[in-house]
C-alpha positions as CSV (number, residue, x, y, z in Angstrom):
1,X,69.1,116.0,92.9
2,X,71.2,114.4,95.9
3,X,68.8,110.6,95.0
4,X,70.0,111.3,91.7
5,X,73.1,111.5,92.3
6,X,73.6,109.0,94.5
7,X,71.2,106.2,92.5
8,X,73.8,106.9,89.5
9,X,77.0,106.0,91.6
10,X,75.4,102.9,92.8
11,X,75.1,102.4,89.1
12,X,79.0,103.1,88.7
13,X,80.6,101.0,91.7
14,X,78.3,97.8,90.5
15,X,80.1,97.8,87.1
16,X,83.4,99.3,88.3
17,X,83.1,96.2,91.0
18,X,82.3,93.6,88.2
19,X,85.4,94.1,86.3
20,X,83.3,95.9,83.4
21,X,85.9,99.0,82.4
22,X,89.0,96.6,82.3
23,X,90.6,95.9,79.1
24,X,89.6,92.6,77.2
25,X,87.2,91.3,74.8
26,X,86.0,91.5,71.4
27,X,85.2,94.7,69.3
28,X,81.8,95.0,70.6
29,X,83.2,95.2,74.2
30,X,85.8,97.4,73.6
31,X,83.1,99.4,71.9
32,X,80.7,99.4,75.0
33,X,83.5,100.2,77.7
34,X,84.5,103.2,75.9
35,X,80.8,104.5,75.9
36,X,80.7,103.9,79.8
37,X,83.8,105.8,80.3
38,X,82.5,108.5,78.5
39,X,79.7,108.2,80.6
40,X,81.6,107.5,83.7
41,X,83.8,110.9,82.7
42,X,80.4,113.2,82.3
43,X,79.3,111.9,85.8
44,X,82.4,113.2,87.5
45,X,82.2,116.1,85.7
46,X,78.9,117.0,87.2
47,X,80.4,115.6,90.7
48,X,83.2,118.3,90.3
49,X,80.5,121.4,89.2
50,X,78.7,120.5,92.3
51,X,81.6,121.3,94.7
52,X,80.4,124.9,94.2
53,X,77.2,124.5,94.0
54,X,74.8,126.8,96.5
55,X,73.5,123.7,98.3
56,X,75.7,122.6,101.3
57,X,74.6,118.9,101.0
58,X,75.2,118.7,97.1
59,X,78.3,120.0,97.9
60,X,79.2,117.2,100.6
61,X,77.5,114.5,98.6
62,X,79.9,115.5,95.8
63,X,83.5,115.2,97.6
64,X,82.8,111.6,99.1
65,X,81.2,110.0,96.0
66,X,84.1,111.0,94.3
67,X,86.8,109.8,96.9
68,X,84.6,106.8,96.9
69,X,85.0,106.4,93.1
70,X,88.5,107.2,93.8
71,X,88.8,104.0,95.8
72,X,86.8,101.4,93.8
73,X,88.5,102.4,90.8
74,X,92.2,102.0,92.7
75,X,90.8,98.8,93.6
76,X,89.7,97.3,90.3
77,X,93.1,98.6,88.4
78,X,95.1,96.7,91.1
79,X,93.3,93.6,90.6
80,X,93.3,93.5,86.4
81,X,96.8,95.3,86.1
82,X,99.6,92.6,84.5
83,X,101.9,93.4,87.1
84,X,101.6,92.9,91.1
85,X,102.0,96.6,91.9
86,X,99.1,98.4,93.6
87,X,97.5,100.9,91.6
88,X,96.1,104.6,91.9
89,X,93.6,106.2,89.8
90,X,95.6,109.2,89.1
91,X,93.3,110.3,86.5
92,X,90.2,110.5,88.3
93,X,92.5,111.6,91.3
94,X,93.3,114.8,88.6
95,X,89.6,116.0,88.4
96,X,89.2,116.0,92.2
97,X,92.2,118.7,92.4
98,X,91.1,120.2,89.7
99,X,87.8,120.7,91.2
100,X,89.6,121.7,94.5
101,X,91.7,124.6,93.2
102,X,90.2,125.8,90.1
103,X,86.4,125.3,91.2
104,X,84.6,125.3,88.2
105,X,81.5,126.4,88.3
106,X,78.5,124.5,89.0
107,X,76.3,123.4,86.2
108,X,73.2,124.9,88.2
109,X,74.7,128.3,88.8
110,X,74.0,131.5,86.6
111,X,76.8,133.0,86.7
112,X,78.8,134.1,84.1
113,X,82.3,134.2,85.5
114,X,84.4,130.8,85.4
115,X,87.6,131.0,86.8
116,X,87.1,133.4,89.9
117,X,85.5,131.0,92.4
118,X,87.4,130.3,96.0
119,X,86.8,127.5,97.5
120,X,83.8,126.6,99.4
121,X,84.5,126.6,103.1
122,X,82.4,123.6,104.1
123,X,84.1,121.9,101.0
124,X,88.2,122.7,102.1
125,X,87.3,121.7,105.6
126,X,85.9,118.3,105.0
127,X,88.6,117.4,102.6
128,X,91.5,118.8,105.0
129,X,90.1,116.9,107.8
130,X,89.0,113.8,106.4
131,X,91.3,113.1,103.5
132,X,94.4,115.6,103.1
133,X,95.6,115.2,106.9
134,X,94.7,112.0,107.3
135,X,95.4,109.7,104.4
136,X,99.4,109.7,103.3
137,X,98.8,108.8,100.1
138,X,96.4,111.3,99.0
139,X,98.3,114.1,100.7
140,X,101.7,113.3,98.7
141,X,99.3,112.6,95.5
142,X,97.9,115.9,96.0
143,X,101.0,118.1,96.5
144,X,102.0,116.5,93.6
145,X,99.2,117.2,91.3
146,X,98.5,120.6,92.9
147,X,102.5,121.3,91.5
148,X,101.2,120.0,87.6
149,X,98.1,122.5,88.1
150,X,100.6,125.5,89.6
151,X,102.6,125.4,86.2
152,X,99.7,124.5,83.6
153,X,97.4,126.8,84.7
154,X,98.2,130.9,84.9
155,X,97.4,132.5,88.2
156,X,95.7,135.8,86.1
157,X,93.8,133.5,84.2
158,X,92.4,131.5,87.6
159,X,92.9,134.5,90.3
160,X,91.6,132.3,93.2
161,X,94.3,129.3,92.3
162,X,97.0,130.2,94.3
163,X,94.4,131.6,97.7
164,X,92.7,127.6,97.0
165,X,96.3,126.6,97.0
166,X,97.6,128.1,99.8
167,X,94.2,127.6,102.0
168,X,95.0,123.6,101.9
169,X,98.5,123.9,102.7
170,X,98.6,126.2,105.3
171,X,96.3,123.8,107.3
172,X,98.4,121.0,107.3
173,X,99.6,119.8,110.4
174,X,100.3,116.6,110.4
175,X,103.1,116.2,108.1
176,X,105.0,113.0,108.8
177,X,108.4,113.2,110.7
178,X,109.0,109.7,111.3
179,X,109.0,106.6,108.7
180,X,106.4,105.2,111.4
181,X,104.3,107.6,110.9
182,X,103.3,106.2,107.2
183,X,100.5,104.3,108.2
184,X,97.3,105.4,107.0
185,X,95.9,104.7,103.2
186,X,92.6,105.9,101.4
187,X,93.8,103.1,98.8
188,X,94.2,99.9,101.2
189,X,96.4,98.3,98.4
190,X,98.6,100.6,99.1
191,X,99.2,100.2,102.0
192,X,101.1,96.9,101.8
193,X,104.9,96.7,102.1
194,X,106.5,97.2,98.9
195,X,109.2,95.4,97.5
196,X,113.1,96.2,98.3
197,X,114.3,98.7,96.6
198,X,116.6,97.2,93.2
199,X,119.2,99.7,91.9
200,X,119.2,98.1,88.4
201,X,118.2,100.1,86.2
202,X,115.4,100.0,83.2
203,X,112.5,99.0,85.6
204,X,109.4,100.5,84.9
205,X,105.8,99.9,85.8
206,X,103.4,99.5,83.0
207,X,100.6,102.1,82.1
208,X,97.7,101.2,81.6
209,X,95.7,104.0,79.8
210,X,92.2,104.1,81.2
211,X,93.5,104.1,85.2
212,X,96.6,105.9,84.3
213,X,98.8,104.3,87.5
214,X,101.5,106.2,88.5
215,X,104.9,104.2,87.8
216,X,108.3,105.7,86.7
217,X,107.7,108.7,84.0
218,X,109.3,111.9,83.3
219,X,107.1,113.5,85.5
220,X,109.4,112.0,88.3
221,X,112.5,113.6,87.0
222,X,112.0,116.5,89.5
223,X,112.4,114.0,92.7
224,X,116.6,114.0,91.5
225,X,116.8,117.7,92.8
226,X,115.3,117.4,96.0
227,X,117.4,114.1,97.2
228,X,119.3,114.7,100.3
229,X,122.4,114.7,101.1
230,X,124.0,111.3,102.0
231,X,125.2,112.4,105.6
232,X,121.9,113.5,106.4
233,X,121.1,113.2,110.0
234,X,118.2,111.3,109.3
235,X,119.0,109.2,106.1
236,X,119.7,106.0,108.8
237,X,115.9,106.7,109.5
238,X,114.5,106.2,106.1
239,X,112.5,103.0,105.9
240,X,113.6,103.1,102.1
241,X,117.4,103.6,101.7
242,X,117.2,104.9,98.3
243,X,117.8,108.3,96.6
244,X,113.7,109.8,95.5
245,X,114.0,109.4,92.1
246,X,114.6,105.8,91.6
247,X,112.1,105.1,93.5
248,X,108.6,103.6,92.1
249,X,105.4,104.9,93.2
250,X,104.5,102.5,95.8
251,X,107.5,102.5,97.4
252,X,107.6,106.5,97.3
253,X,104.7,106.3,99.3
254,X,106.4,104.7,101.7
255,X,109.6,107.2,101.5
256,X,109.6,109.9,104.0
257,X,112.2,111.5,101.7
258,X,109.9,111.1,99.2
259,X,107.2,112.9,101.4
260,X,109.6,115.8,102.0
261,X,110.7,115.7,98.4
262,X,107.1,116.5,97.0
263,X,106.6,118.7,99.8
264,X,109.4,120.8,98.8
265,X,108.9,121.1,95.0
266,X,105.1,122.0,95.7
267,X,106.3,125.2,98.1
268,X,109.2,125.6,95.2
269,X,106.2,126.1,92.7
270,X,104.3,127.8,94.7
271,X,106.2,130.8,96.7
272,X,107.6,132.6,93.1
273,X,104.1,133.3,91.7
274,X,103.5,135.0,95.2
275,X,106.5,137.7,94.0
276,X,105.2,137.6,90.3
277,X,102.8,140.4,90.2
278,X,102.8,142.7,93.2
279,X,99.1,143.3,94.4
280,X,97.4,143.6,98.1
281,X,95.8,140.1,96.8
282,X,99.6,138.7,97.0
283,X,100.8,140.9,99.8
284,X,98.1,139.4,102.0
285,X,98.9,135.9,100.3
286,X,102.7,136.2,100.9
287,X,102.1,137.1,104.5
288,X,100.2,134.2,105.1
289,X,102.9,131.7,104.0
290,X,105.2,133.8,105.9
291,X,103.3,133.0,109.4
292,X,103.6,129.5,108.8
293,X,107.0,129.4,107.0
294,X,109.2,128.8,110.3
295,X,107.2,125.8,111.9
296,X,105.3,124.4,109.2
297,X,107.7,124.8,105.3
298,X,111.0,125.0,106.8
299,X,111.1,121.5,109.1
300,X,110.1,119.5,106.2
301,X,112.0,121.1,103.4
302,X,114.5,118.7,101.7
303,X,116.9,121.5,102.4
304,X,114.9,124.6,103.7
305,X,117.6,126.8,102.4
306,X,116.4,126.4,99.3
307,X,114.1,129.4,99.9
308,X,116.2,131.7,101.0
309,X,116.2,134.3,97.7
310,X,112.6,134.2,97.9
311,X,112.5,134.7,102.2
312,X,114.6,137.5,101.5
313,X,113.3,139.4,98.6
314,X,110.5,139.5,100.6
315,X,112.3,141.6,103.7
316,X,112.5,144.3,100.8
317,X,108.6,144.9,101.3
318,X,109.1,146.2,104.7
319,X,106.2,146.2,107.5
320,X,104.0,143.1,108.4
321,X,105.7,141.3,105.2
322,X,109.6,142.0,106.0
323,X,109.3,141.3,109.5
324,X,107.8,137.9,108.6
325,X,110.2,137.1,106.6
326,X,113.1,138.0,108.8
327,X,111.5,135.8,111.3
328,X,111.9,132.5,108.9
329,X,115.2,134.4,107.8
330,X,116.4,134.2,111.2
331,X,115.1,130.3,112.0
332,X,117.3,129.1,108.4
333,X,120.0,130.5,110.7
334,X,119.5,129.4,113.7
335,X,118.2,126.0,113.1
336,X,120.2,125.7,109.4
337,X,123.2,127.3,109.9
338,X,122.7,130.0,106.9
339,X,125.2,132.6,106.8
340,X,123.6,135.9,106.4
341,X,125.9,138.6,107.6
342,X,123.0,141.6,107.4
343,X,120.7,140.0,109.1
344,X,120.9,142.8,112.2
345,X,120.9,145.4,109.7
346,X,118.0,144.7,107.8
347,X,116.4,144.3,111.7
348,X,117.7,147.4,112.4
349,X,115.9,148.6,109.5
350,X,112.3,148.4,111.0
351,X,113.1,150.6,113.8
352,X,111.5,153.8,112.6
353,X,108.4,155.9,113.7
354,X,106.0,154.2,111.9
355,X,106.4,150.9,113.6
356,X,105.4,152.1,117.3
357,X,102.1,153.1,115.3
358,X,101.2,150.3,113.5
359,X,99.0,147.4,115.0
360,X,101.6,144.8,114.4
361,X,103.7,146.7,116.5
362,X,102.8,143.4,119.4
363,X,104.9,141.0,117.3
364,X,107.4,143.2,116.0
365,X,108.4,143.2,120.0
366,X,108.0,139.9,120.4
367,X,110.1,138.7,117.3
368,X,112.9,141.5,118.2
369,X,112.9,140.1,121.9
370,X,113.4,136.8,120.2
371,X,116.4,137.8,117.6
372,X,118.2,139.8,120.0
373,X,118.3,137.1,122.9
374,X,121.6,135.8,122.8
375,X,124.3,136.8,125.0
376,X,126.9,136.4,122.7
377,X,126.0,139.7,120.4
378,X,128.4,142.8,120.8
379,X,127.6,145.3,123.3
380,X,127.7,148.2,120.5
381,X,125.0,146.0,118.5
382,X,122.7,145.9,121.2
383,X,123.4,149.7,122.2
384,X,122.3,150.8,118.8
385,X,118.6,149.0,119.1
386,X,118.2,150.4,122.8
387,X,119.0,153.6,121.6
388,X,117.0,153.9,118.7
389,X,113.7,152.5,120.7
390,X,114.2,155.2,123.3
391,X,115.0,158.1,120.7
392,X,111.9,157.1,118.9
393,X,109.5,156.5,122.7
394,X,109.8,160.7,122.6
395,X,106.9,160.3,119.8
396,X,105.4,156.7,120.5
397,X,102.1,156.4,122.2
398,X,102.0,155.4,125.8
399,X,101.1,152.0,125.0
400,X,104.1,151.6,122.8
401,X,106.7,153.4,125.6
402,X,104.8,150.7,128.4
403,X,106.8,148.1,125.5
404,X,109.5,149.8,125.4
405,X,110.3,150.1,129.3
406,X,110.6,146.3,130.0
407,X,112.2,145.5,126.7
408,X,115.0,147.9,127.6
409,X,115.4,146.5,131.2
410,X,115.9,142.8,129.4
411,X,118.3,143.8,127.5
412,X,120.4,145.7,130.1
413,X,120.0,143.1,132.2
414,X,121.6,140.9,130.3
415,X,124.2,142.6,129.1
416,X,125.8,144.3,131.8
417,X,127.9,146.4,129.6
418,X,125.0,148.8,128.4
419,X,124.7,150.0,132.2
420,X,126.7,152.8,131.5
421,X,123.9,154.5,129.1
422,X,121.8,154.6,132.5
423,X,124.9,155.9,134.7
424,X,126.6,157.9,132.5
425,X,127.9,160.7,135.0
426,X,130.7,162.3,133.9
427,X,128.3,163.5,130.6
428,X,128.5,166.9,131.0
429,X,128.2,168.3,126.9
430,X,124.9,168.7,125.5
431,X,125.8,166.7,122.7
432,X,123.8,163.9,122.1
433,X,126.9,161.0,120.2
434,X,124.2,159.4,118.9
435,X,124.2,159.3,115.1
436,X,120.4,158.8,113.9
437,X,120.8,158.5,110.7
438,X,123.7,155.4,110.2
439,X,122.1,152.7,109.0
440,X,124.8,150.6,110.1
441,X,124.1,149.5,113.9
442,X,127.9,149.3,114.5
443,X,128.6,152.7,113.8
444,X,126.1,154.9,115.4
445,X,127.8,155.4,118.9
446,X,125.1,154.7,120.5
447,X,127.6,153.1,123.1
448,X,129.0,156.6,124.4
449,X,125.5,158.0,124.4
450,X,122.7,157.6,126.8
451,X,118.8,156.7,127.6
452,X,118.1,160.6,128.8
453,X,115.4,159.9,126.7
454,X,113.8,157.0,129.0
455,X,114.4,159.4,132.1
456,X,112.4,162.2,130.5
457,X,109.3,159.8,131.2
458,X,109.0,160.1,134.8
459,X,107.3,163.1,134.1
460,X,104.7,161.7,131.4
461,X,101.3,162.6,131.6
462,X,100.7,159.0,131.9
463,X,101.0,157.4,135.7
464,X,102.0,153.8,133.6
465,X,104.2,155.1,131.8
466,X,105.8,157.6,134.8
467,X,106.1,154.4,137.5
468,X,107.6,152.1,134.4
469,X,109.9,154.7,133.5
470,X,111.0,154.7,137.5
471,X,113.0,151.4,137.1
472,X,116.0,152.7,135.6
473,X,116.7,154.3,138.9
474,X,116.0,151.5,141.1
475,X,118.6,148.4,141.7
476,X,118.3,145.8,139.1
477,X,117.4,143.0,141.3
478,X,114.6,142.0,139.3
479,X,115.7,138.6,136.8
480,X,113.5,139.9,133.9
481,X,110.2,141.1,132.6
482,X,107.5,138.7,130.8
483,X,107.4,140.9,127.7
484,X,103.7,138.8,127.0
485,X,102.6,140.9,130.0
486,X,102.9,144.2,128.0
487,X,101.9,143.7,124.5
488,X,98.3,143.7,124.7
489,X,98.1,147.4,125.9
490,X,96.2,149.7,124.6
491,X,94.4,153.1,124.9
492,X,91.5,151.0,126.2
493,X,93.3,149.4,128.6
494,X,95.0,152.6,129.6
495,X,91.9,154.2,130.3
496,X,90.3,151.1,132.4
497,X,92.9,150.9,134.4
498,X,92.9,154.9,135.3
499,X,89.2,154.4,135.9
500,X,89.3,151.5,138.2
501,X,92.5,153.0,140.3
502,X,91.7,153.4,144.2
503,X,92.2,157.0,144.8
504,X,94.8,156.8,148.1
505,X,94.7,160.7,149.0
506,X,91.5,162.9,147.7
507,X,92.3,165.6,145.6
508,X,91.9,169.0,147.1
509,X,89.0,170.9,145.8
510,X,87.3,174.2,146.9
511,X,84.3,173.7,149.2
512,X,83.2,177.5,148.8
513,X,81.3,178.3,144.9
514,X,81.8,181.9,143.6
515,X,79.2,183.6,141.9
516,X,81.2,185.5,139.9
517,X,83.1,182.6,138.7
518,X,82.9,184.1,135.1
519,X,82.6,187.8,135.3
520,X,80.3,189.5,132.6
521,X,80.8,192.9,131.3
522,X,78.8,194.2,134.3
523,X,81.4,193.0,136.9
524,X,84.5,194.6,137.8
525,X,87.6,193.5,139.3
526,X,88.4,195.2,142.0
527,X,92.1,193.9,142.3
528,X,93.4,195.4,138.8
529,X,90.9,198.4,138.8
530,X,89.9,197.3,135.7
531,X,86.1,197.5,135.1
532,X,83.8,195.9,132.6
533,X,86.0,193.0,131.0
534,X,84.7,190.2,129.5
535,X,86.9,187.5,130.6
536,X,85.2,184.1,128.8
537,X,84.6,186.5,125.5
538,X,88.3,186.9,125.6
539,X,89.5,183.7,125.5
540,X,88.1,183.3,122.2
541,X,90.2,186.6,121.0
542,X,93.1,185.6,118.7
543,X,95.8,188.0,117.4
């Protein structure tokens, strides 16, 4: 199959090389190039079928002839298109994403179902690695297309679109920052300077309808919306000084606003069908973006508070979800000034039972460490989270209380204020202040209260969580605790560490055995007169 293949793209680049599918010539000509297309269309058919086909090496073979077509046919429009503009295939370009995200089947398969297939693994990696990352122009003709295939093609129709989707975009990592950083071209024509920018208007690039080049369309309409702001720290940057959507396709290509603008109305497309239809399917898809929303979506966003509704439905959901999404809710506001007055309360929120329990419990810390950092945050704010971790470390495992401890001390320790809930004595009622149940962090009085609750573990079960719990009492001398030195405990670890502890001072133990350890009916006790008890039998009397 793979000499078959390969003998019959040899075939293709000889005539696509000789000029052989460009327009011209009589009737008979015409007549003969539309039989090769045809022909030429069947082939990369089957090259698209075989991108989920069961052999690895069809499945390789497959991707680069058709990235190879891709480039010969580029090539030949640019050199018998009327005008000096380089060209790109975008219709062959369309049946590669096509075959990337809805993976039709492979003609050599048995299977019956059509529109279920994921991605091949093998298949994603190779064109991540060797194209998507690598080549600017097919990345930003990609998020394009992928954005045309998002809103053609229904998600319960195709269930796997929006996983292949989201499985090529979360792996990108090499999103340009810097107008330098244009540089790199599957399409070599491309890759030469294009012509100033004119702001007269009526210029348009000619179609041509067998290589379909991308010019100004309608389809480019969209680029108006995501056009930044003329004050933009960066627009002095741009290596095109020219709002997106007047730009034409070669010079978008070499438009890092243009990058950013296809970027954004891709993710734009994409995040709503995540919130559609609520399933685990989209639950687990939603918290995917989410983990990469704050350093990979948000930096390149034309204006990254554009998907703030959507961040923010999604702290609704609650567990792994809403604390993901208050994450990239708190980074729009830090790093993009968005004004979102709840934020603490939504935080505050999380802080129930469950969340000491939960295996995500490692990162909730982490991200709660982060959000309540600054020193600039009220006293009665701060008093309210301390509170409500050490009313809820009465019923947390010791793992979780081991989190707690150091967390606690960081916070006290950098906001002096909070001492008092540790040396608080004048208390004499028996009273707890403390409202549980306000939802509102500023009005639980957590200030006037105090961490009896912390104190009560010096006398845990647990010697980690006893000698943790001891540092209350001690003089805070110490600048802070590594909170990355306490999330990874578990029961595991608990019970290693108890097993490998020196034993200082030998416990004391009774060097004499008694025979009548567990007196029998027979035996009597001779120092309550009472004869003939059963005293194992009895523990297992109830009532």
């Amino acid at each position: 199959m793979s000499k078959v293949v390969y003998s019959i793209y040899r075939v293709f680049v000889l005539i696509i090389s000789r000029g052989m599918l460009v327009h011209g010539g009589d009737d008979a000509a015409k007549l003969v190039r539309k039989w090769t297309w045809e022909k030429l269309d069947s082939y990369v058919e089957l090259l698209v079928g075989l991108l989920q086909d069961e052999e690895p090496a069809l499945r390789k073979s497959a991707l680069e002839i058709l990235f190879s077509l891709l480039k010969h046919l580029s090539t030949s429009s640019t050199k018998s298109s009327p005008t000096p503009q380089p060209q790109f295939h975008l219709s062959h370009f369309k049946h590669i994403v096509h075959g990337l995200l809805l993976c039709p089947l492979s003609p050599r398969s048995k299977e019956s179902s059509k529109h279920d297939s994921k991605t091949k693994l093998d298949v994603r990696e190779n064109f991540v690695e060797v194209w998507f990352s690598v080549y600017d122009d097919i990345r930003w003709c990609f998020l394009r297309e992928a954005t045309t295939v998002l809103s053609k093609y229904s998600s319960a129709e195709y269930p796997q679109l929006l996983d292949n989707l989201l499985s090529i975009m979360e792996t990108l990592s090499t999103f340009p920052t810097d107008p330098s950083e244009l540089n790199s071209w599957w399409v070599e024509e491309l890759g030469a300077k294009p012509p100033k920018h004119k702001h007269a208007k009526g210029e348009t690039e000619e179609d041509d309808d067998d290589a379909e080049p991308v010019g100004e369309n309608d389809e480019d309409d969209w680029r108006k919306f995501f056009d930044e702001d003329s004050n933009a720290k960066d627009a002095k940057k741009q290596s095109i000084n020219a709002r997106a959507h007047t730009l034409t396709f070669h010079q978008s290509l070499h438009s890092l606003q243009a990058h950013r603008a296809v970027f954004t109305r891709t993710w734009l497309n994409f995040l709503p069908h995540l919130s559609s239809v609520s399933t685990s399917s989209n639950r687990a898809l939603t918290t995917r973006a989410l983990n990469i929303m704050h350093r990979g979506v948000l930096p390149h966003l034309t204006r990254p508070v554009l998907v703030m509704d959507w961040i923010s439905a999604c702290v609704d959901l609650g567990e792994t979800v809403g604390l993901l999404a208050l994450n990239a809710l708190f980074t729009l506001m830090r790093d993009y000034n968005l004004d979102y007055p709840s934020f603490f309360t939504r935080l505050y929120a999380f802080l129930h039972r469950d969340v000491l329990h939960l295996k995500h419990r490692a990162r909730f810390f982490r991200l709660t460490e982060l959000f309540l950092s600054s020193t600039h945050l009220p006293a009665t704010l701060l008093a309210s989270f301390v509170k409500r971790l050490s009313r809820l470390s009465l019923s947390a495992p010791p793992a979780a209380i081991i989190m707690i401890m150091p967390f606690t001390y960081n916070i006290l320790k950098r906001h002096p204020a909070l001492m008092v809930m540790i040396h608080r004595a004048d208390d004499n009622t028996d009273i707890d202040p403390f409202i549980a149940d306000e939802p509102n962090p500023n009005s639980t009085n957590a200030l006037d209260s105090s961490l009896w609750e912390l104190h009560s573990h010096i006398h845990h079960y647990d010697s980690a969580v006893s000698t943790m719990a001891r540092i209350f009492a001690e003089a805070f001398t110490k600048p802070g605790y590594s909170m990355e030195d306490f999330l990874d405990h578990t029961y595991g670890t608990l019970i290693e560490t108890e097993v490998k502890r020196k034993i200082k001072k030998e416990p004391a133990l009774a060097m004499g055995l008694r025979k009548d350890l567990f007196p029998t009916t027979d035996a009597a006790n001779t120092d309550d007169g009472v004869a003939g008890r059963d005293v194992v039998s009895e523990l297992w009397v109830f009532g």
